[in-house]
C-alpha positions as CSV (number, residue, x, y, z in Angstrom):
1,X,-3.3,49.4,36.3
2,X,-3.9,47.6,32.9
3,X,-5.3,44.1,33.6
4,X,-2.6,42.2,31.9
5,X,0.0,44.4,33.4
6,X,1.7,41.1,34.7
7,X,1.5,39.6,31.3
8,X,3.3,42.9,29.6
9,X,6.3,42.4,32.4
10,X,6.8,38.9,31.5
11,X,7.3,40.3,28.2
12,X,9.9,42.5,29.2
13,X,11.9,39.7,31.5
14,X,11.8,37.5,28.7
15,X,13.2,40.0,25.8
16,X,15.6,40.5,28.2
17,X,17.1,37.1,29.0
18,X,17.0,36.1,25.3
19,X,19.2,39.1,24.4
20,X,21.3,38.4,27.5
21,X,21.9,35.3,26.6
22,X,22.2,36.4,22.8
23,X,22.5,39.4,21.6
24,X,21.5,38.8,18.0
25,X,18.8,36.7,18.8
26,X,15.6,39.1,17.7
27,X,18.0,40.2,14.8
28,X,18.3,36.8,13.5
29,X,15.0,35.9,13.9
30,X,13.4,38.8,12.3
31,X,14.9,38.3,8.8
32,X,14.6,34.7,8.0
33,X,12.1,31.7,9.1
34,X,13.6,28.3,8.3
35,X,11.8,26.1,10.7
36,X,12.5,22.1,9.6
37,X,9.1,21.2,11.6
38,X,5.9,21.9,11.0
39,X,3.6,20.9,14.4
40,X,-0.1,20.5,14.1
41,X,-1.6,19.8,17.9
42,X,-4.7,20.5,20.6
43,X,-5.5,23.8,20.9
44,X,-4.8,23.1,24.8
45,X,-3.4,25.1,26.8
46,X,-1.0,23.1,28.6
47,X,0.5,21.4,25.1
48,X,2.9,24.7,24.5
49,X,4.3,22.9,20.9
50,X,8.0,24.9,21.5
51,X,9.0,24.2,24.9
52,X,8.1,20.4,25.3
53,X,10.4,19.9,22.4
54,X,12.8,22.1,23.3
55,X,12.9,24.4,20.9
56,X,13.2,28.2,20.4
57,X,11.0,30.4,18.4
58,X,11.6,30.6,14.5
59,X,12.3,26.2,15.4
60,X,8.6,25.0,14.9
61,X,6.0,26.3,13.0
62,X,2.5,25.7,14.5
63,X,-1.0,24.9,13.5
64,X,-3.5,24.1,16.5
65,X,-6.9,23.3,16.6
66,X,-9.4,21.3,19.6
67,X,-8.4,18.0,18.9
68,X,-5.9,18.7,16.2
69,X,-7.5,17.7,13.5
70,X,-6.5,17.9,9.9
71,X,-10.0,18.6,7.6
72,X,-9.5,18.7,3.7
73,X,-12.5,21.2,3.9
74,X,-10.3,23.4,6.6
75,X,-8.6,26.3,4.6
76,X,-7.4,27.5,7.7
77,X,-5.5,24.1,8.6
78,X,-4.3,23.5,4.6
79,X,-3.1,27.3,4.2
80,X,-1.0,26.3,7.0
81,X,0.5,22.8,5.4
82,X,0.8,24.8,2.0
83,X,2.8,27.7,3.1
84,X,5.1,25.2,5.6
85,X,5.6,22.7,2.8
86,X,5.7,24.9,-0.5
87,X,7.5,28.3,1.1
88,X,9.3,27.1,4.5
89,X,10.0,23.7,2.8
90,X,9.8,22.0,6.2
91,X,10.8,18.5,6.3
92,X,8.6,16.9,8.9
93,X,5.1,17.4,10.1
94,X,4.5,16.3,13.4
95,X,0.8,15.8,14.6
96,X,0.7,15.8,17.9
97,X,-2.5,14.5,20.4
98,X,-2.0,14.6,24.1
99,X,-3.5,11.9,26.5
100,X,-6.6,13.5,28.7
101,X,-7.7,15.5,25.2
102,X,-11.1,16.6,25.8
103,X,-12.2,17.0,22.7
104,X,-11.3,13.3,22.2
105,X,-13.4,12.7,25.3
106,X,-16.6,14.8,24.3
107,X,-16.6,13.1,20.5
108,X,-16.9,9.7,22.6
109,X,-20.1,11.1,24.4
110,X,-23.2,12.1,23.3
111,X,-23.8,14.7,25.5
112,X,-24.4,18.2,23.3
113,X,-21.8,21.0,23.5
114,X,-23.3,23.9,21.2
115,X,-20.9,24.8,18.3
116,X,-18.3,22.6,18.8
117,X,-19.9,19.6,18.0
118,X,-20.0,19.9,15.4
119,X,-16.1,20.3,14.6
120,X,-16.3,17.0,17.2
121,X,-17.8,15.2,14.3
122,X,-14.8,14.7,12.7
123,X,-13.6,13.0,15.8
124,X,-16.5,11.0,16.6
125,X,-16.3,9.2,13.0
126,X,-12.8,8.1,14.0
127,X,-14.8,6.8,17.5
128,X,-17.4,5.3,15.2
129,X,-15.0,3.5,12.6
130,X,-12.8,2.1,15.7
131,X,-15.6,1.7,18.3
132,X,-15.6,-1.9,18.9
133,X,-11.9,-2.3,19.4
134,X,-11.8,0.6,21.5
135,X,-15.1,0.0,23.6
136,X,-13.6,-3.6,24.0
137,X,-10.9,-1.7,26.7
138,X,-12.1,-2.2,30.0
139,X,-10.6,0.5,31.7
140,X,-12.0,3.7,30.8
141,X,-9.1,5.7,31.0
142,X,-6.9,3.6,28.9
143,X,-9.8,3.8,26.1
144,X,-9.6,7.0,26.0
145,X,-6.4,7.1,25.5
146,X,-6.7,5.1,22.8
147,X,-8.8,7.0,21.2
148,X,-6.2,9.9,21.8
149,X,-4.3,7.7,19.6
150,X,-6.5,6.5,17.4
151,X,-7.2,9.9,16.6
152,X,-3.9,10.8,15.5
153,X,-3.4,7.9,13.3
154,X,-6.5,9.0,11.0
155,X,-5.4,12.5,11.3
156,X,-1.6,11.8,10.0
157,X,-3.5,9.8,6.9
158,X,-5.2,13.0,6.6
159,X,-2.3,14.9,5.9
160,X,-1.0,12.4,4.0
161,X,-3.9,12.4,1.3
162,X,-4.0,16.3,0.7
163,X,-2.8,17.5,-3.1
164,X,-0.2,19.8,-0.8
165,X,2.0,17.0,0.5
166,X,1.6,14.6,-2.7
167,X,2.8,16.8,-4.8
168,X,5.5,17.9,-2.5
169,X,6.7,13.8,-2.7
170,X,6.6,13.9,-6.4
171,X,9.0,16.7,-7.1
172,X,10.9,14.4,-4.9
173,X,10.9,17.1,-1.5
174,X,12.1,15.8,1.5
175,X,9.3,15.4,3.5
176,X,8.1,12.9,6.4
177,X,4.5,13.0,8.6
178,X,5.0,11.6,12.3
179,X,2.1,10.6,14.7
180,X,2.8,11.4,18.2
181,X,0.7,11.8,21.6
182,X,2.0,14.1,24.3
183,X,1.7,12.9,28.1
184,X,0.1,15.9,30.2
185,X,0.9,13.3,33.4
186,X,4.9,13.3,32.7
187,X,5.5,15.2,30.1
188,X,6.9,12.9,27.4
189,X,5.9,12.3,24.3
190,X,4.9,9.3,23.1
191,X,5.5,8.2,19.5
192,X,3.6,6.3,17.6
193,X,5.9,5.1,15.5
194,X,4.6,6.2,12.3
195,X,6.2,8.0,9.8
196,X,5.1,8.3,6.5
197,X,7.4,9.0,3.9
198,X,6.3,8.6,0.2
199,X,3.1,7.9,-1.5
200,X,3.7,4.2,-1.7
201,X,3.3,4.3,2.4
202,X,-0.4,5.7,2.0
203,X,-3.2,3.8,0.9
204,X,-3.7,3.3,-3.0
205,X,-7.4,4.9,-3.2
206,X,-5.8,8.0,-1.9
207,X,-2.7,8.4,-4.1
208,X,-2.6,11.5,-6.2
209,X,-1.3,12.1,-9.7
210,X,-0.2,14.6,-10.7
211,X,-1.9,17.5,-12.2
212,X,-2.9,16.1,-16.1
213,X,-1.2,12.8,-15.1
């Protein structure tokens, strides 16, 4: 029997029910994409970006990544934003942490990992710029979660500042970046409450303009 026998049969059960329940449903979403979100999270496994929003294939587009983490050297993460913003025309991008994150937790350690670490980097210099208000929280877990946190506010900026998005606001696209830290515990998500809107939300240093401006 093939190994992933039981993988290839959940398949089949779940074609099935989506077609029970509608019939057009692979039709439909085999000609068009014309999801409104784009969702950059963890690479963690138990942060599955459709369900805990509720929303079916073709919904979310998805970028993911150990500690989600938005790079302006990362041609892998920016190829992404591009073809969301400039082809699917989404209107939000949602970066999403989640609480217990342990790539949040090794970038607070010093403890060597091999490769990673150095993708951790990016992580730890958040640690590093924050580290005596967050080293200043008594209880470890709640520091950690605030580094969770912490992480996903520099990482919204960092979407924020890319050419992509910029010039997206200045031909005058609809488009807002959300900061948001899922709960493995419950569940829920917790928003940060920031949204970023427009250039004149992001810090002057790193406002864009446009090309020959």
């Amino acid at each position: 029997m093939h190994p992933l026998q039981h993988l290839l049969e959940n398949n089949k059960r779940w074609a099935s029910g989506q077609t029970t329940n509608d019939p057009q449903f692979f039709k439909r979403l085999s000609t068009q994409q014309k999801p409104d979100y784009l969702w950059i999270g963890c690479a963690d496994s138990r942060v599955p970006a459709n369900e805990i929003i509720g929303l079916d294939p073709g919904e979310v587009f998805v970028h993911r990544n150990v500690g989600n983490v938005v790079v302006h050297t990362d041609m892998n993460c920016l190829s992404v934003l591009q073809y969301a913003v400039e082809i699917l025309k989404v209107k939000h991008v949602i970066v999403c942490g989640h609480y217990g994150c342990g790539g949040v937790q090794a970038a607070m350690e010093n403890q060597q990992h091999g490769l990673i670490d150095n993708w951790l980097r990016h992580i730890k210099d958040v640690y590093f710029k924050h580290q005596p208000n967050v080293d200043g929280i008594e209880d470890v877990v709640r520091r950690r979660e605030r580094m969770c946190e912490l992480n996903v506010v520099e990482q919204v900026a960092n979407v924020c500042y890319t050419t992509i998005v910029q010039n997206a606001w200045q031909r005058g696209q609809p488009l807002a970046i959300h900061g948001w830290v899922y709960g493995l515990q419950d569940g829920l998500i917790n928003d940060l409450g920031i949204t970023v809107d427009g250039p004149a939300k992001i810090e002057p240093t790193y406002r864009m303009t446009e090309p020959g401006g």
